[in-house]
C-alpha positions in Angstrom: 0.0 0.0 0.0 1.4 3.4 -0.9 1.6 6.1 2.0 -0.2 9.4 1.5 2.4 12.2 0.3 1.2 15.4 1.5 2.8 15.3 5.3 5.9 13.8 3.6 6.7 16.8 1.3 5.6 19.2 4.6 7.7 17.4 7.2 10.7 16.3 5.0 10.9 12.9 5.8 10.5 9.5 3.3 7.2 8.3 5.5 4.5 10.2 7.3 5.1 8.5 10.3 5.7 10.8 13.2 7.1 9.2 17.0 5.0 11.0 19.4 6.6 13.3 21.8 6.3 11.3 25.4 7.5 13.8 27.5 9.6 11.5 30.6 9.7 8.1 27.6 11.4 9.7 24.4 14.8 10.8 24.4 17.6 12.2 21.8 18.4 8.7 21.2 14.8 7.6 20.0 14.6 10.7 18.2 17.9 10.0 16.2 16.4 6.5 15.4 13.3 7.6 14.5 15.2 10.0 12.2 17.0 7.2 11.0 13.9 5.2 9.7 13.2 8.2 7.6 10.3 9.4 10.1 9.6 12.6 12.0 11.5 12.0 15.5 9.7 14.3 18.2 11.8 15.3 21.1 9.6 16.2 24.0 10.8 19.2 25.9 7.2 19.0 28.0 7.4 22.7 30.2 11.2 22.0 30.8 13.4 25.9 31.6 14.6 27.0 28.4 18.2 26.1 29.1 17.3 22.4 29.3 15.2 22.8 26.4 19.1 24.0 24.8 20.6 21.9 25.9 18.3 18.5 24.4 18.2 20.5 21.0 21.5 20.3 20.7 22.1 16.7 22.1 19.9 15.5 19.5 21.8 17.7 16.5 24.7 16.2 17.5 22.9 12.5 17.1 21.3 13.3 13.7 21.8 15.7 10.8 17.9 14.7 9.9 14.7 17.0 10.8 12.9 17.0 13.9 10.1 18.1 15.4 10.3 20.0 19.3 7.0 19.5 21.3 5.8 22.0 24.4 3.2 22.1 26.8 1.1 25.4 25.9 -0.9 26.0 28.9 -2.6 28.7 31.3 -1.1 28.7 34.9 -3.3 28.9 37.1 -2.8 31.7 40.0 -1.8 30.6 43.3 -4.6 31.6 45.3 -5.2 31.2 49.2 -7.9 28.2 48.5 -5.3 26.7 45.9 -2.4 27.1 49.1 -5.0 25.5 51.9 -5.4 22.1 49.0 -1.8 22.2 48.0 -1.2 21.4 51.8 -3.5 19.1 52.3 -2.9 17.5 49.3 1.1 17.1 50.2 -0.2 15.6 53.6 -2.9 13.1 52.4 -0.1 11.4 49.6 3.0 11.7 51.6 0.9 10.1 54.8 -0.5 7.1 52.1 3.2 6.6 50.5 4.9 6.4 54.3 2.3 3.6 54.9 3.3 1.6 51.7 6.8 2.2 52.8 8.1 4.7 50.8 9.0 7.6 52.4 9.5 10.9 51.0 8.9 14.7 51.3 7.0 16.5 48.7 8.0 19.9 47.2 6.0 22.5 49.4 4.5 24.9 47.0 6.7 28.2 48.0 9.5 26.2 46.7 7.8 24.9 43.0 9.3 26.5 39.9 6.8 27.0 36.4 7.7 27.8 33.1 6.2 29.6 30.6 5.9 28.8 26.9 7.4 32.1 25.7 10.6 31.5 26.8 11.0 28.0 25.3 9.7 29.2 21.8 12.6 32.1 21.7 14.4 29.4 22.7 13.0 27.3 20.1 13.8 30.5 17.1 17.4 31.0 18.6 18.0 27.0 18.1 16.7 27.2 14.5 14.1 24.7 15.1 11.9 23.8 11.7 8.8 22.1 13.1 7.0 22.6 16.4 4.1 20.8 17.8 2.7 21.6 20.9 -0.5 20.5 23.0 -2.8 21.4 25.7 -3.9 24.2 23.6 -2.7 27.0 20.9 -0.3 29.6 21.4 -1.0 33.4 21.2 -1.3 35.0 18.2 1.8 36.9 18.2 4.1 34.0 19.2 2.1 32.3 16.0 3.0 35.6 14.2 7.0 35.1 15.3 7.3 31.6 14.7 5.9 32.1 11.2 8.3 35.0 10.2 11.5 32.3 11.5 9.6 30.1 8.9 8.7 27.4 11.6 6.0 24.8 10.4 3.6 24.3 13.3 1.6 21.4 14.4 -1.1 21.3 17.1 -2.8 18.3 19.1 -7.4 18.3 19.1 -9.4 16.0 20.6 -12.3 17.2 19.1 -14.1 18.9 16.2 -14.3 22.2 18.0 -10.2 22.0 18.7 -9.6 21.0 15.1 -11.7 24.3 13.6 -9.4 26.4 16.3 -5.9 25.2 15.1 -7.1 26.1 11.5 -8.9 28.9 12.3 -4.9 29.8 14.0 -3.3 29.3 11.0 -1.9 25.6 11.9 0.3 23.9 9.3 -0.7 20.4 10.6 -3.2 18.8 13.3 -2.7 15.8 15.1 -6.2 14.1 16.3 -5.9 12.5 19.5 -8.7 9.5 19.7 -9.2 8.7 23.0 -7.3 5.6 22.8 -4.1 7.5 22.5 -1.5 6.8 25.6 -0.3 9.7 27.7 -1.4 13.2 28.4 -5.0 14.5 26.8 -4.5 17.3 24.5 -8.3 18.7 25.2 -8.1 22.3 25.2 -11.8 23.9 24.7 -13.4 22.6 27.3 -12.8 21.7 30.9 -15.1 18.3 30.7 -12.6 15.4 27.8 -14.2 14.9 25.2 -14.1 10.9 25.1 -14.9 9.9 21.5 -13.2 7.4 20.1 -10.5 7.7 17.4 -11.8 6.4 14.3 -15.2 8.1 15.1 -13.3 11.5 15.7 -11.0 11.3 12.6 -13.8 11.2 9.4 -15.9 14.1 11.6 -12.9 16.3 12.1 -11.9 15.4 8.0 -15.1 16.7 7.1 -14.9 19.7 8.7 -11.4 21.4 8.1 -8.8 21.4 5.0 -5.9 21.0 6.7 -4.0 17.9 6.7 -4.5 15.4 9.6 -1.8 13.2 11.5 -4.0 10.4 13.5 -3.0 9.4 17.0 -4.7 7.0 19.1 -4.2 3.0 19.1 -1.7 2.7 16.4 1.0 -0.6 16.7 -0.1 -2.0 13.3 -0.1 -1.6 9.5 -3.7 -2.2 9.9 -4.5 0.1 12.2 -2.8 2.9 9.9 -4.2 1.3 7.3 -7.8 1.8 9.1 -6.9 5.7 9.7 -5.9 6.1 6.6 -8.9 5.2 5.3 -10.9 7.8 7.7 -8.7 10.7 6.5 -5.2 10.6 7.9 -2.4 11.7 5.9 -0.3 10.9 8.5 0.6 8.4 11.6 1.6 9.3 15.2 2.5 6.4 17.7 4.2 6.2 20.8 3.2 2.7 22.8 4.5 0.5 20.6 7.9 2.7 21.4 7.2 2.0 25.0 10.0 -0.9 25.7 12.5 0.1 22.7 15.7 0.2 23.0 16.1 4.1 23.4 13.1 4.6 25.4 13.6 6.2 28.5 11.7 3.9 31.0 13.7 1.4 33.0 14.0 -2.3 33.0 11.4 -2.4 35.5 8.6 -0.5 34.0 9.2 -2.2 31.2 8.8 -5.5 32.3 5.4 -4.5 33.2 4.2 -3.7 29.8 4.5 -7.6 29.5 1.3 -8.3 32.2 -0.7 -5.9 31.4 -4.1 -6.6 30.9 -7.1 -4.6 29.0 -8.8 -4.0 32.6 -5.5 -2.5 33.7 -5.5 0.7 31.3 -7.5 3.7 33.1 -7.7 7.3 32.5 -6.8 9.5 35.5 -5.5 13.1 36.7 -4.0 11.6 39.8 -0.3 12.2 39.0 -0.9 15.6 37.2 -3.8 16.9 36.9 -4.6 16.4 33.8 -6.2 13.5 32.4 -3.8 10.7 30.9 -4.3 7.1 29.7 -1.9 5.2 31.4 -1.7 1.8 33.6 -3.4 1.7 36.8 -1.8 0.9 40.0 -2.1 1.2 44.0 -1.6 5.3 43.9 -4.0 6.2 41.2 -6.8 3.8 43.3 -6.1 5.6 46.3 -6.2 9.4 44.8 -8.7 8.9 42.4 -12.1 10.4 44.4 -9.9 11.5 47.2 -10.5 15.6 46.5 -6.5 15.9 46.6 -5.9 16.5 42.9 -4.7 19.2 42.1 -5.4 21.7 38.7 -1.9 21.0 36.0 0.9 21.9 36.6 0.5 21.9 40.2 -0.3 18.1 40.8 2.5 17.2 38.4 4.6 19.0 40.1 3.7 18.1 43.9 3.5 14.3 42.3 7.2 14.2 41.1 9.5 13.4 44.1 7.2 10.5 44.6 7.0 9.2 40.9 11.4 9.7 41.4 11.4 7.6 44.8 9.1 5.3 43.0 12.1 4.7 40.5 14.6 4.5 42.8 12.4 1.1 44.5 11.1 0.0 41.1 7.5 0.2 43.0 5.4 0.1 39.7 2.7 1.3 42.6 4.1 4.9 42.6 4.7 5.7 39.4 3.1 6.7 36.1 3.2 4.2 33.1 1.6 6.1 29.9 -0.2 3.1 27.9 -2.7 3.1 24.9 -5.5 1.1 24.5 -4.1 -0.8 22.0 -2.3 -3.7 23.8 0.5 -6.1 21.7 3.9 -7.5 22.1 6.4 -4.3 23.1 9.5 -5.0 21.1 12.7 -4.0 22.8 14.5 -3.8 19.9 15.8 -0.4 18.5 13.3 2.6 17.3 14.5 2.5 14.3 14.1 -1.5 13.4 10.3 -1.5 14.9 9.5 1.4 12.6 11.6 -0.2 9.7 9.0 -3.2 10.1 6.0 -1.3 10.5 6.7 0.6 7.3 7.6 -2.9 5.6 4.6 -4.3 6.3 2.1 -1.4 5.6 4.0 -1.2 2.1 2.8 -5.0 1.6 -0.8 -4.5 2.6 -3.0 -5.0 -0.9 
């Protein structure tokens, strides 16, 4: 079967498959590799301090001479109030009192001492590192950074999860737009609304086709030629995936985490805001039970951030009970071998499909 062209030409790359930018997963390595396959690598720079975000740009340059695509969190912060103080604390208390029970015992970063970073200064970041392509998700940035990153010549690609989101990005002057089905691993990219839209991929992709021009890269359930095969048919021009990247060889989970890709089940895979704040498809475990109905969630970033010394203790005990594991729907054997030979074979066998 012949791939769809149009993303190709855009992106510069010999398939319109794009490695999705897991933010804590990917890394310069599985970037490189991706490269390597002749795909769009995405190196996930998340809301990292623009020095960090540097210093991966040019990690990754020195691992590949291909394009790649930089991804950013473009969100509202929301202002520290006296009410958002009295739940930090209580929050901080509740997880710190369950984790010491469990036998992990850590102190969470009090909210006087939490640093956020704003969007702005990784996109001059992004312009001073000559970037070509950046997506971004958790909404659209303002008009004038649109106006700047268009004068630098940057093609930009946004992240819907609806019809409404999809008529925005266009509307914004968008090069590309990645539709998120809900069966997509990792972070939502729901922006319009505060309640997630939770349609399903292939029901999302044909409504969102017939309601803008601009080209669409599907996300959501992909590990198969069929499956791009299926959203090709619906209206993709291009492919995003990111489980079936999960256990490679350049992914950035450990040994442990990956081992538990192997046992998980269909019931396992849950959507939650318990580590973040933000709803993400991921697998469940003892923490996200606990939290979830508790009242100590927190709005993004703050949860994420209160959340992250546990996540790292977590690590440092390979307790899979106290730490997030992004997972799609989509459940199959996670190769460990290298990015770049697990895309080689998915583009082999979509090019034999009839």
């Amino acid at each position: 079967m012949l791939f769809p062209e149009t993303i190709s030409k855009k992106l510069g790359i010999s398939y319109p498959v794009i490695q999705a930018p897991m933010f804590g997963v990917s890394t310069p390595e599985m970037v490189a590799a991706s490269a390597d396959a002749g795909c769009l690598g995405s190196l996930a720079l998340g809301d990292l301090p623009a020095e960090q975000c540097i210093s991966l740009i040019r990690k990754t340059r020195s691992l590949t001479g291909r394009l790649f695509a930089v991804n950013i969190f473009v969100h509202e912060i929301p202002e520290i109030t006296a009410e958002l103080r009295e739940k930090y604390a209580k929050a901080k208390a509740y997880i710190e009192a369950f984790a010491e029970d469990n036998g992990l015992s850590v102190s969470l970063t009090a909210l006087e001492d939490l640093t956020t970073n704003s969007y702005h200064e990784q996109i001059e970041a992004i312009i001073d590192e000559g970037c070509e392509i950046l997506s971004f998700t958790f909404g659209i940035p303002d008009e004038k950074s649109i106006v700047r990153l268009k004068e630098k010549n940057v093609l930009l690609i946004g992240t819907c999860t609806s019809v409404t989101e999809a008529q925005m990005l266009e509307k914004a002057g968008i090069d590309l737009i990645v539709v998120q089905g809900i069966e997509a691993g990792g972070h939502r990219g729901t922006f319009a609304t505060e309640s997630l839209p939770q349609i399903g991929g292939m029901s999302l992709l044909p409504q969102i086709a017939d309601h803008v021009d601009t080209a669409l890269i599907y996300s959501g359930g992909i590990y198969n030629a069929q499956t791009m095969q299926a959203a090709k048919a619906l209206g993709a021009e291009g492919f995003q995936l990111g489980s079936m990247l999960l256990a490679s060889q350049e992914s950035a989970l450990q040994p442990f985490e990956k081992d538990r890709l192997k046992m998980v089940s269909e019931n396992d895979i849950v959507l939650t805001r318990t580590f973040s704040g933000r709803y993400a498809r991921g697998i469940s475990n003892k923490y996200i039970r606990k939290l979830e109905g508790s009242g100590f969630i927190l709005p993004y970033p703050y949860q994420n951030k209160l959340t992250g010394a546990l996540r790292n203790a977590a690590k440092l005990r390979q307790d899979t009970d106290f730490v997030s594991i992004w997972l799609g729907q989509s459940i199959h054997d996670y190769s460990r071998q290298s990015v770049k030979d697990i895309l080689g074979k998915l583009i082999d066998d979509y090019s034999r499909l009839p």
